[in-house]
C-alpha positions in Angstrom: -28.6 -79.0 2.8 -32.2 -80.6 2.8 -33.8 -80.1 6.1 -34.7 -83.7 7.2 -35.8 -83.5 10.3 -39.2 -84.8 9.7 -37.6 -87.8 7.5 -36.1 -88.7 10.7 -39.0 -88.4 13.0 -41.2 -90.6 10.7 -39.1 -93.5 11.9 -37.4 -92.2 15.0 -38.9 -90.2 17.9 -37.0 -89.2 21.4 -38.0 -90.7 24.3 -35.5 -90.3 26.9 -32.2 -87.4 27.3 -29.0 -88.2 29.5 -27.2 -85.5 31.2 -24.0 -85.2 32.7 -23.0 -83.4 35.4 -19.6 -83.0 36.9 -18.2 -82.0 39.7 -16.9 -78.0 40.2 -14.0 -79.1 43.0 -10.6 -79.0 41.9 -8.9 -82.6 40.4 -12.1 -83.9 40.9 -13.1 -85.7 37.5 -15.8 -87.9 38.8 -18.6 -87.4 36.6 -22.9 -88.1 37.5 -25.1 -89.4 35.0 -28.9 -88.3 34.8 -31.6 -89.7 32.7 -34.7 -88.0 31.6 -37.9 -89.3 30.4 -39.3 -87.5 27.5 -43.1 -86.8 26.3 -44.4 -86.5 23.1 -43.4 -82.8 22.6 -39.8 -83.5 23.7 -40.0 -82.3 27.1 -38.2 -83.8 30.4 -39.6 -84.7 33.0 -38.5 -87.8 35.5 -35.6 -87.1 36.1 -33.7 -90.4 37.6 -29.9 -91.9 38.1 -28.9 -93.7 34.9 -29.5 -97.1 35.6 -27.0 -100.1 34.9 -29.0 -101.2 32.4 -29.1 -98.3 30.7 -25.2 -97.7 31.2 -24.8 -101.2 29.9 -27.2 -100.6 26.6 -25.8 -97.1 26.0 -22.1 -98.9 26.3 -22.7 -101.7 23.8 -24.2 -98.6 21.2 -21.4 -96.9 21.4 -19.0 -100.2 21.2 -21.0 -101.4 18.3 -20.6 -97.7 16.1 -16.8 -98.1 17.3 -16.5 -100.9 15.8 -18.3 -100.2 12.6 -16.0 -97.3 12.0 -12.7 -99.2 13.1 -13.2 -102.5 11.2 -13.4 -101.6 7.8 -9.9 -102.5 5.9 -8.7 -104.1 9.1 -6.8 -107.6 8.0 -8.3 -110.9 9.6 -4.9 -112.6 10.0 -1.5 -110.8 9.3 -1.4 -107.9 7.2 -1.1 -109.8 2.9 2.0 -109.0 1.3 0.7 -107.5 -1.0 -0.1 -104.7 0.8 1.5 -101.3 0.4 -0.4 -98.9 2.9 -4.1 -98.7 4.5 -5.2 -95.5 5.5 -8.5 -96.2 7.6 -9.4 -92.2 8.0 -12.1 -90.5 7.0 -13.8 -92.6 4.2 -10.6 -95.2 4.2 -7.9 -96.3 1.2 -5.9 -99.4 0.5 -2.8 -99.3 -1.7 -1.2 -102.5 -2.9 0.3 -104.7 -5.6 0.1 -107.7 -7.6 3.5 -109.0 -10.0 3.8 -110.5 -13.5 0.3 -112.8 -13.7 -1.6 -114.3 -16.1 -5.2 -113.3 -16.0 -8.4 -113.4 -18.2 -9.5 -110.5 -20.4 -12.5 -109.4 -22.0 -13.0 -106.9 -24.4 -16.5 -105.6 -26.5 -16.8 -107.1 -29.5 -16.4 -104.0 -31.1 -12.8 -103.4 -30.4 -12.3 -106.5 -32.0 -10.1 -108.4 -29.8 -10.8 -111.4 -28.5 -11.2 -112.3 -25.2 -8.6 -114.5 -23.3 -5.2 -115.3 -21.4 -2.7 -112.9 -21.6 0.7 -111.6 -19.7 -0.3 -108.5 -17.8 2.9 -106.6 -15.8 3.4 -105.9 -12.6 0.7 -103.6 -10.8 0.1 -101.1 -8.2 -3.3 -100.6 -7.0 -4.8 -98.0 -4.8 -9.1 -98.4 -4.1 -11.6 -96.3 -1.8 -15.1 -97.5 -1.6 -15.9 -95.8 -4.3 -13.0 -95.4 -6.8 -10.2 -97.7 -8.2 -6.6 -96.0 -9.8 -4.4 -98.5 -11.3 -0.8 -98.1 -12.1 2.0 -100.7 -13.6 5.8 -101.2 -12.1 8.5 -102.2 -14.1 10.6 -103.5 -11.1 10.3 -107.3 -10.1 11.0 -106.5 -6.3 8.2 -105.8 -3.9 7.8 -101.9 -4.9 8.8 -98.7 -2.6 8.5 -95.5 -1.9 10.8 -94.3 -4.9 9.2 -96.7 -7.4 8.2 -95.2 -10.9 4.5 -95.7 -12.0 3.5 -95.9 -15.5 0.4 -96.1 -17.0 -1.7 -98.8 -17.0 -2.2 -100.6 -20.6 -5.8 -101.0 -20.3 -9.3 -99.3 -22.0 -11.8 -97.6 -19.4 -9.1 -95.7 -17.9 -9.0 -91.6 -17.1 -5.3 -89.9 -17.2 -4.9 -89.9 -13.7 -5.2 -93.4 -13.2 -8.9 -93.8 -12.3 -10.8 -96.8 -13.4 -14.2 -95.8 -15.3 -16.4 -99.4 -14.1 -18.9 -98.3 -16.6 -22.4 -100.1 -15.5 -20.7 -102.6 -13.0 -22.2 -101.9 -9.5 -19.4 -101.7 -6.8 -21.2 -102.3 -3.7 -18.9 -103.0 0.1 -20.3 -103.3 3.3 -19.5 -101.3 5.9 -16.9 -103.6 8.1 -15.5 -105.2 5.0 -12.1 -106.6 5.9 -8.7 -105.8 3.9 -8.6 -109.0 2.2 -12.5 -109.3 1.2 -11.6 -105.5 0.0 -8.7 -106.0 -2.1 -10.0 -109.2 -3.4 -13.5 -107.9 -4.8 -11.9 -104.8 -6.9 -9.6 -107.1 -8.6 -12.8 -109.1 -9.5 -14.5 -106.0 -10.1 -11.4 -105.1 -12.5 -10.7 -108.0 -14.1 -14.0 -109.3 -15.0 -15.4 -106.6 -16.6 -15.1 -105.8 -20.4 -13.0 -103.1 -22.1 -14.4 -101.1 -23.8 -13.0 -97.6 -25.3 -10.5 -95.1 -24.8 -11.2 -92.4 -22.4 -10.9 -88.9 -24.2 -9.0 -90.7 -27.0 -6.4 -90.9 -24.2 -4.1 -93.8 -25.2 -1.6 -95.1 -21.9 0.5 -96.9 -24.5 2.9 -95.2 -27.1 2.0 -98.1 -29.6 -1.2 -98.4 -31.4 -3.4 -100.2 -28.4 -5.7 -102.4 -29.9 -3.1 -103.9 -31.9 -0.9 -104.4 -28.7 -4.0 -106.5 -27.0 -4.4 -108.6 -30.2 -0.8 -110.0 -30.1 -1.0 -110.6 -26.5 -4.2 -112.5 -25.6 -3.7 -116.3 -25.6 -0.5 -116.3 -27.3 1.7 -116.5 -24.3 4.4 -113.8 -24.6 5.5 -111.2 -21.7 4.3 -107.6 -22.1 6.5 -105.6 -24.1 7.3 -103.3 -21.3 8.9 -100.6 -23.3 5.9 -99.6 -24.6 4.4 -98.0 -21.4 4.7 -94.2 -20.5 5.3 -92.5 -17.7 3.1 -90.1 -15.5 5.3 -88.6 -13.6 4.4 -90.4 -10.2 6.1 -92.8 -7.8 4.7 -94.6 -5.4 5.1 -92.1 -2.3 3.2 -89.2 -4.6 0.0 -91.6 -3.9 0.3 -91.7 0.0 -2.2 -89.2 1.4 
């Protein structure tokens, strides 16, 4: 760990401590607040009651981080659907699903498939901040804990499900709500461009490229039988 103290005091300096003192009788909890002034080497001195302005400011700081912590991946309304399970501890996760859709595609040029409409399957889709994993479902039903993932038919994807984004920037601010979350990595997903195959690593047991050039603007369901297994269901991505 880099020692950054003196990062810190170039744009913060202390200028006033708070102790608390409680009381030593028995089942009493009551609790006295003390504020101390500080001078420039960090000393107390001034000692005084904590004022109620100062209980109110010091209230409202510690209300606002609260609230910076807790509102990330909460929903504005009622919970979507869509949505499988939120886990809002530690750095936070979202798992969730969308069914049979048509959506747009784009591929480099130099897989030679052109971009446009096609029939994707149903998918299951589990994001951090940082890091999407997609997954596809063969039932039509709202999936559950038992559901069977498969691999997803895409490029740009690692064996264990995770999304390469390549040079896109993935950027969220801190209280960013469930819907504005879930909503912005399917943008992220969709409209970016595939690319390769990770580690020659192909998610389909048919010839990929092939499979994408029959599909796009042609109108036809995805030929689900060609999907493989990983050996997960749904519960096995619930942390």
């Amino acid at each position: 760990m880099k020692n950054i103290t003196a990062l810190v005091y170039d744009v913060y300096e202390p200028y006033k401590a708070i102790v608390l003192h409680r009381c030593k009788r028995d089942n009493d909890t009551s609790i006295y607040a003390e504020a101390f002034d500080l001078d420039k080497q960090g000393k107390p001195f001034n000692a005084c009651p904590l004022s109620s302005a100062e209980c109110d400011r010091l209230a409202q700081m510690m209300q606002d981080s609260t609230d910076l912590k807790t509102s990330f991946l909460q929903p504005k309304g009622v919970i979507p659907s869509k949505v499988l399970h939120i886990n809002t501890q530690n750095s936070g996760y979202a798992i969730w699903y969308t069914p049979v859709q048509t959506v747009n595609l784009f591929f480099k040029d130099s897989l030679q498939i052109p971009s446009g409409k096609a029939n994707v399957p149903a998918m299951v889709w589990k994001a951090t901040k940082e890091n999407l994993y997609v997954y596809i479902i063969k039932d039509k039903k709202r999936p559950d804990e038992q559901s069977i993932l498969y691999e997803a038919p895409y490029f740009n994807l690692y064996e264990d499900a995770k999304v390469c984004m390549g040079t896109v920037s993935v950027e969220f601010e801190e209280n960013c709500c469930l819907e504005e979350f879930i909503q912005s990595w399917e943008n992220y997903f969709w409209n970016s461009k595939f690319s390769h195959l990770i580690q020659n690593h192909s998610p389909v047991s048919c010839n990929i490229v092939q499979l994408w050039q029959g599909l796009i603007e042609q109108d036809k369901h995805f030929p689900m039988q060609v999907l493989r297994k990983n050996g997960l269901t749904l519960k096995d991505i619930i942390e």
